[in-house]
LODO-27736 format. One record per atom (N, C-alpha, C, O): residue in three letters; x, y, z negated. Coordinates in steps of 0.02 Angstrom, whole numbers, plus 50000, padded with zeros to 5 digits. Layout:
N
ALAXYZ/...
END
This chain:
142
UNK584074689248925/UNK583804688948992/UNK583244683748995/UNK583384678048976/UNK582764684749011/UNK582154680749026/UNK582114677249075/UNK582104679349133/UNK582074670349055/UNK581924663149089/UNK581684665949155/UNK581244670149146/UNK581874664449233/UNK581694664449298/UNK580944660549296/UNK580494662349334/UNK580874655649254/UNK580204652149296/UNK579634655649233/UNK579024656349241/UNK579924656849187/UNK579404661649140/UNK579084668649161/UNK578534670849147/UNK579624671449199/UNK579244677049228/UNK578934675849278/UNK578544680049301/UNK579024669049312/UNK578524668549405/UNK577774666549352/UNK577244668949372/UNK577764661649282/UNK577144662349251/UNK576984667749212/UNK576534666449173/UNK577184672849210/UNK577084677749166/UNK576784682249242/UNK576304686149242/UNK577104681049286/UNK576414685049354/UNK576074681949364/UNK575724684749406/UNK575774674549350/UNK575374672049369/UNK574734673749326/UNK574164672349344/UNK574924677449255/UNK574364677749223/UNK573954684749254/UNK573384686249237/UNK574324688249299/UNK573794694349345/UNK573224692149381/UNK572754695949389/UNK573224686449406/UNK572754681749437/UNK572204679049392/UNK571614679349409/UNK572364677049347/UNK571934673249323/UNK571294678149286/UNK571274683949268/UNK570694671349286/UNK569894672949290/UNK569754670649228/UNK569504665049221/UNK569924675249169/UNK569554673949109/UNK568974679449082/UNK569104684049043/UNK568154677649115/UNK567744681949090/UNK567514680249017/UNK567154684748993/UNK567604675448979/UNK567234673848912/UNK567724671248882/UNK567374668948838/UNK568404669048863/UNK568784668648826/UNK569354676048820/UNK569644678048769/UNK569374678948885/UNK570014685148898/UNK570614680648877/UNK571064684748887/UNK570844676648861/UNK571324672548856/UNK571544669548932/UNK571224666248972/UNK572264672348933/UNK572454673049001/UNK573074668948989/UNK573474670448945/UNK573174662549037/UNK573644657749041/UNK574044657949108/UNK573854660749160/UNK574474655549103/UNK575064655349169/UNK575404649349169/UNK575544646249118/UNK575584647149243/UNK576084640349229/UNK576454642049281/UNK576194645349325/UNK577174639949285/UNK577654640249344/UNK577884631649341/UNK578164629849290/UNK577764627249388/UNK578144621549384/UNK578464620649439/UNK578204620049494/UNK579254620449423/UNK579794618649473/UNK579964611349510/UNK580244606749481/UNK579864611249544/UNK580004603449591/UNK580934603849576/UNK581324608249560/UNK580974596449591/UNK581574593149611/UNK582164599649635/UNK582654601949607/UNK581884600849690/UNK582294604649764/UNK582194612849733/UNK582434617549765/UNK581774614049657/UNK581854620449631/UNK581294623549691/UNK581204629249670/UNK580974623049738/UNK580094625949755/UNK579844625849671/UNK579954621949625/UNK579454632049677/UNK579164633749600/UNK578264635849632/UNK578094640849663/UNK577904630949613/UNK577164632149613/UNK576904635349533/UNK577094633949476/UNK576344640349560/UNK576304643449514/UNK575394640449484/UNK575084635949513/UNK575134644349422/UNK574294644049441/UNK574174646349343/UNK574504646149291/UNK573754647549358/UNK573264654049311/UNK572554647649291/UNK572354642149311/UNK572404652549241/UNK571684648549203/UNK571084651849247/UNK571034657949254/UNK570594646449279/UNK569904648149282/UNK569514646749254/UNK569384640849246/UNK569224650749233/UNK568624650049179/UNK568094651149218/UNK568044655249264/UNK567574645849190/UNK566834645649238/UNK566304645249157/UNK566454643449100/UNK565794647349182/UNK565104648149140/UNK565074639749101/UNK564934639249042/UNK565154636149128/UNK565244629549106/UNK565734628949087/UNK566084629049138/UNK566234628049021/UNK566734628649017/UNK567034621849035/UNK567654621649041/UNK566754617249043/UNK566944610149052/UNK567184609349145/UNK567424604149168/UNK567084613549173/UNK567254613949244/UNK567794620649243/UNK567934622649299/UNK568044623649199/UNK568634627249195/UNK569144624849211/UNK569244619049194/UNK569564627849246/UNK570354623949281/UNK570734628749222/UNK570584634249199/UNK571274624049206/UNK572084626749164/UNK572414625549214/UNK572364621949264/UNK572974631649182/UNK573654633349232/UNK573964628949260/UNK573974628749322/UNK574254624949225/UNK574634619049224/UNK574194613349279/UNK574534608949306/UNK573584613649291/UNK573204610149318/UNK573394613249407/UNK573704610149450/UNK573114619749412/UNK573064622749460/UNK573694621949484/UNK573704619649541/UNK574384623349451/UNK575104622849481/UNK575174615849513/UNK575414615649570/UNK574984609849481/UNK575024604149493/UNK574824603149535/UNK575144600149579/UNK574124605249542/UNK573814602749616/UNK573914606649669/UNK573594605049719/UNK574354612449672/UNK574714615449728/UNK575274610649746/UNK575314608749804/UNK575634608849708/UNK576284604449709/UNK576044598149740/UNK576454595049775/UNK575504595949734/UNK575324587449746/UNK574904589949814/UNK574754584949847/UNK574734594149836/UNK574314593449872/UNK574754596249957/UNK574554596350015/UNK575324597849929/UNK575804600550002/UNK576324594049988/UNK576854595150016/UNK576304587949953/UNK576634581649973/UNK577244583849905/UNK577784581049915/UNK577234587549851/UNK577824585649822/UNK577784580649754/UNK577224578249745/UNK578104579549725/UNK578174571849675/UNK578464571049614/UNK578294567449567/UNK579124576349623/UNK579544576949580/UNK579744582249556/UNK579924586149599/UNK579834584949481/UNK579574590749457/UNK580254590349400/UNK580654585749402/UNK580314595349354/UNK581014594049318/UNK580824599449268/UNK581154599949216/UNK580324603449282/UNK580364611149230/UNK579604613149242/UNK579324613349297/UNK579344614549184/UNK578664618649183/UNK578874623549130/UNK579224622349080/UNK578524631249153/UNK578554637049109/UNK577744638249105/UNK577324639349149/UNK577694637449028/UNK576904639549019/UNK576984645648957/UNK577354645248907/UNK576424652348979/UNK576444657048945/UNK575734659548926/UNK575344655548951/UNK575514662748904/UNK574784667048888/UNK574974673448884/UNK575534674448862/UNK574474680148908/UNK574354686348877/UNK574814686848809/UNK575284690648799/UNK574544681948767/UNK574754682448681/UNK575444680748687/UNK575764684648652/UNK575844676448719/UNK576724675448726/UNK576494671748635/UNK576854673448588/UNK575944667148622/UNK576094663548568/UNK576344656448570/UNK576034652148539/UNK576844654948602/UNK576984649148601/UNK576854643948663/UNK577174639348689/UNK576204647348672/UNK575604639748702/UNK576104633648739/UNK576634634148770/UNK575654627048721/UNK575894622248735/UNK575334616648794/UNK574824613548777/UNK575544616748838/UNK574944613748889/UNK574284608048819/UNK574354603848775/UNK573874610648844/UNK573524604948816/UNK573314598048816/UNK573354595048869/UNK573084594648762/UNK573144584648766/UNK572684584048845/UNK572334579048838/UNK572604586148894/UNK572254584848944/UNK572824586149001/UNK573054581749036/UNK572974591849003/UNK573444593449060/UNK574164589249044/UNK574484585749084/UNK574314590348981/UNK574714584248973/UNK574674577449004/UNK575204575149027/UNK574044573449010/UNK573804567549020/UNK574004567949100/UNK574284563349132/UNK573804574449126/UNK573844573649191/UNK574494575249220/UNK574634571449267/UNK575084581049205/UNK575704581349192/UNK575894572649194/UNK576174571049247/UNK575824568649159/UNK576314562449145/UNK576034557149223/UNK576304552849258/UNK575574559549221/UNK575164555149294/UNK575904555849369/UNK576024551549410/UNK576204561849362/UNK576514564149393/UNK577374566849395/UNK577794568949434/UNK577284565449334/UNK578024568649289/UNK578554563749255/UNK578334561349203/UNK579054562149268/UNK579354560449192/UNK579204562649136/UNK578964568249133/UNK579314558949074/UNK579234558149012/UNK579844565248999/UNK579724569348955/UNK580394565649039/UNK581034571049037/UNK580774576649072/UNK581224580049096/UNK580214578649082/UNK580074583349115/UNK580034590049049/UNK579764589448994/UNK580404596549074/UNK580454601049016/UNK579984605649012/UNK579844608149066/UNK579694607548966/UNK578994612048960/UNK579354617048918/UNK579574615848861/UNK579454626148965/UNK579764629448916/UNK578914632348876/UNK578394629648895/UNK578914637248830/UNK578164639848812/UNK578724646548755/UNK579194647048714/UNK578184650448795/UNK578584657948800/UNK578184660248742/UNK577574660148738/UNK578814663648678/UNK578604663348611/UNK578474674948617/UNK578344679848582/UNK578604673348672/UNK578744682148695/UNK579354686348695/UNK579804684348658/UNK579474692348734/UNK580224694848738/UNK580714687948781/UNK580514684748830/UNK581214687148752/UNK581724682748779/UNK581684676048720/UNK582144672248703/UNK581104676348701/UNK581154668948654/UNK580604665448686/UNK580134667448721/UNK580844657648658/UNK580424652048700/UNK580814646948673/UNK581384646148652/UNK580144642548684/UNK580234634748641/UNK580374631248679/UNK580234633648734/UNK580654625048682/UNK580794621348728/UNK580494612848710/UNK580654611348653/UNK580154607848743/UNK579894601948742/UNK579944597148777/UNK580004599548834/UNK579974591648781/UNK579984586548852/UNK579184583648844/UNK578904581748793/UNK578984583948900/UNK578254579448922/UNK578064573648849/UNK577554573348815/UNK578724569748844/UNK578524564848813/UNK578704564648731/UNK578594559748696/UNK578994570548708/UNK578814574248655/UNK577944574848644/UNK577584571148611/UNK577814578948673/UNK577104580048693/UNK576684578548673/UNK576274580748633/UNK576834570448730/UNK576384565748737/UNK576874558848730/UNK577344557448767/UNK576624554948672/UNK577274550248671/UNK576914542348670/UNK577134537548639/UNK576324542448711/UNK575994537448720/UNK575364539148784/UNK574754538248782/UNK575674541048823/UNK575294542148892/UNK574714537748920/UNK575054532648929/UNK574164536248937/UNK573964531448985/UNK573974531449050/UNK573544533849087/UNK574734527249076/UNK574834528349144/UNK574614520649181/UNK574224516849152/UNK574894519149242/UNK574604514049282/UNK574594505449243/UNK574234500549236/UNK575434509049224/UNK575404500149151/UNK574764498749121/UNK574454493349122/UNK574584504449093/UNK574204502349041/UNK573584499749058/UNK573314496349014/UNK573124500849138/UNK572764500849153/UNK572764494349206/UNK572264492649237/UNK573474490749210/UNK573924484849237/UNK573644480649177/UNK573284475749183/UNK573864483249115/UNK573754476949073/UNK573124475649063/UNK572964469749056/UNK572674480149060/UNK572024479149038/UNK571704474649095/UNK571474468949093/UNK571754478449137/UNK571624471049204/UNK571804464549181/UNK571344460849162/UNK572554462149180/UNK572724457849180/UNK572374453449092/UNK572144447749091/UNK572424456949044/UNK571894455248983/UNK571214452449008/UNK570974447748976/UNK570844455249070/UNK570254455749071/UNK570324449049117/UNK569784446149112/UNK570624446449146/UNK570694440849209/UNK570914435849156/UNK570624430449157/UNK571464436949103/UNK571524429449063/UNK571024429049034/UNK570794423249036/UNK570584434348993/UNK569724430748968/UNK569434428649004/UNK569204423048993/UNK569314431249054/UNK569154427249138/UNK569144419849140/UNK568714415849159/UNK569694419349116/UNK569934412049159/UNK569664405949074/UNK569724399849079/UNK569514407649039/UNK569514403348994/UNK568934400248973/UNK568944395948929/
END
């Protein structure tokens, strides 16, 4: 039987706008309370202003006030695996626990399973950008 939040991203890939890759992505990410935001790849002529799935789901979730997240299902057309990329990752942890589970749909009823901080096991979150301040104020002072 196939994962519930794999198939809400496996419809999300009907949406999505890939004119120059055809590589079609999907994300389902589940909040806390189990609300499941969904979102698809846009691809733009500039590929550097292209939105990923995982991006688009996120900023549905953050942008109606939610915080806390427990499950992401990411899939492609291809059902090869895919694994959010070192960017959406970056932004995933901005928002996520390190325990946050990333399934990635290998196709049929198979699928891999990951935590965020598998992933990504050295994030740059607010600490790090805490310490560098605080580095930058003791050269400061001397």
């Amino acid at each position: 039987m196939t994962d519930e939040l794999i198939e809400r991203a496996r419809d999300a890939l009907d949406a999505a706008y890939v004119p120059y890759s055809e590589y079609t992505v999907g994300a389902a990410l589940r909040a806390a309370d189990g609300t499941v935001f969904v979102g698809c790849n846009i691809e733009n002529a500039n590929f550097s202003n292209s939105l990923h799935a995982e991006e688009v789901a996120i900023s549905e979730a953050i942008k109606t006030d939610y915080r806390e997240f427990d499950r992401l299902a990411v899939t492609s057309g291809a059902r090869d695996g895919i694994t959010p990329c070192g960017m959406c990752r970056q932004t995933l942890s901005e928002f996520c626990d390190d325990d946050l589970r990333i399934v990635c749909d290998e196709g049929g009823d198979e699928t891999s399973e990951y935590t965020l901080g598998e992933l990504l096991p050295a994030a740059i979150g607010p600490e790090t950008l805490a310490n560098a301040a605080q580095q930058r104020s003791v050269g400061d002072s001397s």
